[in-house]
N, C-alpha and C positions, 0 to 999 in steps of 0.2 A: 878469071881467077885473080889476078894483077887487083881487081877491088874488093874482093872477097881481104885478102890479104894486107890491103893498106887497112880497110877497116878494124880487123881483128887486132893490128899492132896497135893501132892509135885506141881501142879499147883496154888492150893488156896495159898499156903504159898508164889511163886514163882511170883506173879503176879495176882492172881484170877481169878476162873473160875466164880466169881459173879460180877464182874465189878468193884473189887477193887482196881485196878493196873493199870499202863499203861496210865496215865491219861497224863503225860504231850505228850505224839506220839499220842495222842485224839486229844489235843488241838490245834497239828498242823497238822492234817491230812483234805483230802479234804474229804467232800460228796459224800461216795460211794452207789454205788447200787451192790447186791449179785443175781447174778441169777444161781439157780440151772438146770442143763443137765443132765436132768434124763436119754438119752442113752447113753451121751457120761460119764457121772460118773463126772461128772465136775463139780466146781463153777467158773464163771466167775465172775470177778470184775470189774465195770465201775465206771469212775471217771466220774462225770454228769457234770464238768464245761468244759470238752472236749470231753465230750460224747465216749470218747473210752474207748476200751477193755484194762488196764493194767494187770492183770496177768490171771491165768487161770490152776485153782490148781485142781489134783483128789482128792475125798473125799469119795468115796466108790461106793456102785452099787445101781443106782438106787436114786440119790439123787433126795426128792421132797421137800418138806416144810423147808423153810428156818427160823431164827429169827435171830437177834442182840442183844447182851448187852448194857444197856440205854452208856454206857459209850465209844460204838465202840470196844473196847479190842478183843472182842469175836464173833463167828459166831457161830450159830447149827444150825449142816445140817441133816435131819433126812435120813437116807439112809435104803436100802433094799434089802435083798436078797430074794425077794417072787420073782417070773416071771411077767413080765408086761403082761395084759391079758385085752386088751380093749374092747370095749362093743361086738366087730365085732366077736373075739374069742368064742365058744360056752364052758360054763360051762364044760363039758367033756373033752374038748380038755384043759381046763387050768386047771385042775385038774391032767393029766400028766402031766405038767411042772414041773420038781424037783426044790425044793426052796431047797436055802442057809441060812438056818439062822444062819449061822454067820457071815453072811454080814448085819442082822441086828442092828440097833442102831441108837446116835447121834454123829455124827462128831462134832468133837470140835475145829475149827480152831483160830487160832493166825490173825488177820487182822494184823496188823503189820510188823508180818512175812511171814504173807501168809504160812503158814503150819498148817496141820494137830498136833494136840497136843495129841489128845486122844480120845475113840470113848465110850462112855457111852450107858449104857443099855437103848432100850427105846421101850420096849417089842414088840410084833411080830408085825413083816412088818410095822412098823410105819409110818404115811404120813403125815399130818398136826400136828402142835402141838403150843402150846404159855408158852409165861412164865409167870410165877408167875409177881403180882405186886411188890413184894421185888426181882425178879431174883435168888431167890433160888432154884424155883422149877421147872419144865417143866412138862407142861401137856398135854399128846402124842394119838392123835388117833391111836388105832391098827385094821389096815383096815381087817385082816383075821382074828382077836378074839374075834372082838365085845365087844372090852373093852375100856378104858383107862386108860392109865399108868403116874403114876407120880414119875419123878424121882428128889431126894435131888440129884443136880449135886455135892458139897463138899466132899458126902460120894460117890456119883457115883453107887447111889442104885436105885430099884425101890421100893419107901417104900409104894405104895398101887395102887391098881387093881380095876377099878371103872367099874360095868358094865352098858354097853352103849348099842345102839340099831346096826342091823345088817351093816355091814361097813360101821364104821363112819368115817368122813374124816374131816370136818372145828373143827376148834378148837379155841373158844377165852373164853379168859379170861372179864369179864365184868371191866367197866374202875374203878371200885370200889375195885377189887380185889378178890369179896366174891364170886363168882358166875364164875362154867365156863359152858360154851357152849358147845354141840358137837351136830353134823350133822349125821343122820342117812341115809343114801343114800336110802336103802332098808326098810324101815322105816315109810318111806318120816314125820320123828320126828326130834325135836330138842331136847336132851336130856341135863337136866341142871343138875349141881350135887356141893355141897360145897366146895369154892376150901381148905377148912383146913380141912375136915373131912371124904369129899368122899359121905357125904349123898347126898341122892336125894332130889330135888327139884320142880322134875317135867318133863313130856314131853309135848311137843307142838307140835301136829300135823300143819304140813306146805305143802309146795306146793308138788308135787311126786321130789324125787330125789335131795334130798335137801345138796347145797356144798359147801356153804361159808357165815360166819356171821359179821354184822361189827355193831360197836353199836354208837349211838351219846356222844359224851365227855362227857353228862351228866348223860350216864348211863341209861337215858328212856324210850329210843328205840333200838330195835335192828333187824335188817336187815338181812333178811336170804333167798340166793339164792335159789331156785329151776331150776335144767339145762329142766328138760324134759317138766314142764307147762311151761316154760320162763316168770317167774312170781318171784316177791319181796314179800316175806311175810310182814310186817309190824307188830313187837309184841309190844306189854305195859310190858315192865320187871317188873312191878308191881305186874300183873295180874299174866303173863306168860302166856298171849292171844294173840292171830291174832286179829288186830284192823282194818287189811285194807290189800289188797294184790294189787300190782304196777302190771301192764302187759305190756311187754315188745310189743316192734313190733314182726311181723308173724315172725318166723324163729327164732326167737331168740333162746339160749340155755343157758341163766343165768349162769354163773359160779364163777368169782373172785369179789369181792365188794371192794370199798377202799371209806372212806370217808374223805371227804372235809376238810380241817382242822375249817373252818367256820360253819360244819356243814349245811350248806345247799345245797348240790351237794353230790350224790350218783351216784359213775362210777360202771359200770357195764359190766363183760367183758360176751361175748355171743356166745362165742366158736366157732361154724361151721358159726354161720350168718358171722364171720369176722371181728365184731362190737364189739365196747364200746357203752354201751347207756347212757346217761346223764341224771339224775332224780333230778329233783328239789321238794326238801323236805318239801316246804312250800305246793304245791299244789299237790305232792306225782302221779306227772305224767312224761312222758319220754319228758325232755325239746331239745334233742339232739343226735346225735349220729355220730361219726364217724369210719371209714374201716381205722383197724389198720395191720392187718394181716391173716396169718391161726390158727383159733381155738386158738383166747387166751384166756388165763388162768391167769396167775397171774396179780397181779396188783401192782402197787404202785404209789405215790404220794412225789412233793415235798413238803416241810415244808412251802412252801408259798402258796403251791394248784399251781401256774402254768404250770406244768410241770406232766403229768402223764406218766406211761411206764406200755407197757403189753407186756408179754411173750407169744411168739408166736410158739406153740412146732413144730408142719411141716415146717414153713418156718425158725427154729433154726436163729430167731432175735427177737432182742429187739424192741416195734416200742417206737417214743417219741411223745408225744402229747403237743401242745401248746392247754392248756384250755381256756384260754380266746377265741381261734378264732376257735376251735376245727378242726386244720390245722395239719396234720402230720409234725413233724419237720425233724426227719430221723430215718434209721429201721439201727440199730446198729448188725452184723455179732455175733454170742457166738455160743457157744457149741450143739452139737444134740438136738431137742427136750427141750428146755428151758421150765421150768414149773413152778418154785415159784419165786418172788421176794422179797427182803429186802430190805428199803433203812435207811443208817444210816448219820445223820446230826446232829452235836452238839445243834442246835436250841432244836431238840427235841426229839432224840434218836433215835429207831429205829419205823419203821412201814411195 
């Protein structure tokens, strides 16, 4: 911990590990997208205004859940040394897997430099995670301890251990800042807790197998996949109720969510179906869909809503979606198994 800590100082000082440095290589940098390769150990970096792959840096084993600093400076890659052990695996058989965990934590890379800087604590097997509304903090699903971990990235600590429901994985912070989210997979809960204090706020039972949350700019809704019903919960953050649940088409497998900058369009990625579905928020029904690839997962969104990208882990590409005409525009080559996306744009940081 003692070098976790010297490191993060002499970074805060050097440039900041909170988005205080580095501002003017911001202002002249293009619109990146980060996608994590959770078997190749990789982040790929694409520049969106040429749609190609510019660099393609290792960051540990096992990277999944990606985020940005509002300012671009910074990447955190949450990486893992548990064994990857998909639903096909039987409990038995991934219980002999030996894990590494000191491959656990969060990479810290320099976008600029394109290097790894330093790898913070970000307690066991970490998978999804968000940041704080200030960027000081990271709030880390631990998919094999049924917690979550928050770590001061400055001090490079885990200063509190919040317990959460059986492997949790989505992790968002509400657009307000008070309030985070997590996903209980085994659970099928959404588990809410304070983001300054750690208390509880509450669980919400949701669809079975629930794995990704996204909420509207105004903080009144929030949206929580379910992969196994292939269903959108719809909550009231007021309440912390199910007000409504979206059903996807047959087949579906709900997983990544990204919303609209408009707020009126909820994509929706559906893993084995192939699909993104398209939900329109005023009438909270599937307006659309289109075959992006195999089994994706992550999602992201340009800052003007045109342009979506899903990560597609078997076919290890990126696809690009024109939204307006919901037309594939090209499936972009990256690393084994692609799983989280990041995109960072000065209009309006990251997402």
């Amino acid at each position: 911990m003692r070098r976790f800590t010297a490191v993060a100082l002499a970074l805060a000082l050097g440039g900041g590990l909170l988005g205080c440095g580095g501002g003017e290589t911001a202002k002249t940098d293009p619109e990146r997208l980060y996608v994590t390769n959770e078997d190749s150990g990789t982040l790929s970096v694409i520049e969106t205004g040429t749609l190609e792959v510019v660099t393609t840096l290792r960051v540990g084993k096992r990277p999944r859940g990606v985020q940005v600093s509002a300012d671009g400076t910074r990447v955190f890659v949450a990486v893992s040394g548990s064994p990857k052990c998909p639903p096909s695996v039987p409990d038995e058989e991934c219980a002999q897997r030996a894990a590494d965990k000191a491959g656990d934590g969060i990479a810290v890379v320099d976008a600029a430099a394109s290097a790894v800087l330093a790898k913070l604590p970000g307690g066991s097997d970490p998978e999804q995670f968000d940041l704080s509304a200030d960027g000081r903090r990271l709030f880390i699903a631990n998919e094999d301890a049924n917690q979550a971990s928050v770590v001061d990235i400055a001090s490079a600590k885990v200063i509190r251990v919040v317990p959460v429901g059986e492997e949790p994985e989505g992790v968002r912070v509400s657009p307000d800042g008070r309030s985070v989210y997590v996903t209980s997979e085994s659970d099928h809960e959404v588990f809410v807790f304070a983001a300054d204090s750690g208390e509880s706020l509450g669980r919400i039972p949701v669809g079975r197998r629930p794995r990704d949350i996204a909420f509207t700019s105004d903080g009144k809704r929030a949206f929580v996949s379910a992969e196994i019903d292939g269903v959108v919960s719809v909550v009231d953050t007021a309440t912390r109720t199910v007000v409504a649940r979206i059903s996807l088409p047959p087949g579906s497998r709900s997983m990544g969510l990204a919303m609209a900058p408009d707020d009126r369009r909820l994509y929706v990625s559906n893993g084995r179906a192939r699909t993104v579905s398209v939900v329109d928020l005023q009438s909270l029904t599937v307006a659309g869909s289109v075959e992006v690839g195999e089994r994706p997962w992550g999602l992201a969104l340009s800052p003007d809503g045109r342009r979506l990208y899903t990560a597609n882990g078997p076919s290890n590409d990126v696809t690009v979606v024109d939204t307006a005409t919901l037309a594939v525009v090209t499936r972009i080559p990256v690393g084994q198994a692609p799983w989280g996306l990041a995109l960072w744009a000065r209009a309006r940081g990251s997402r």
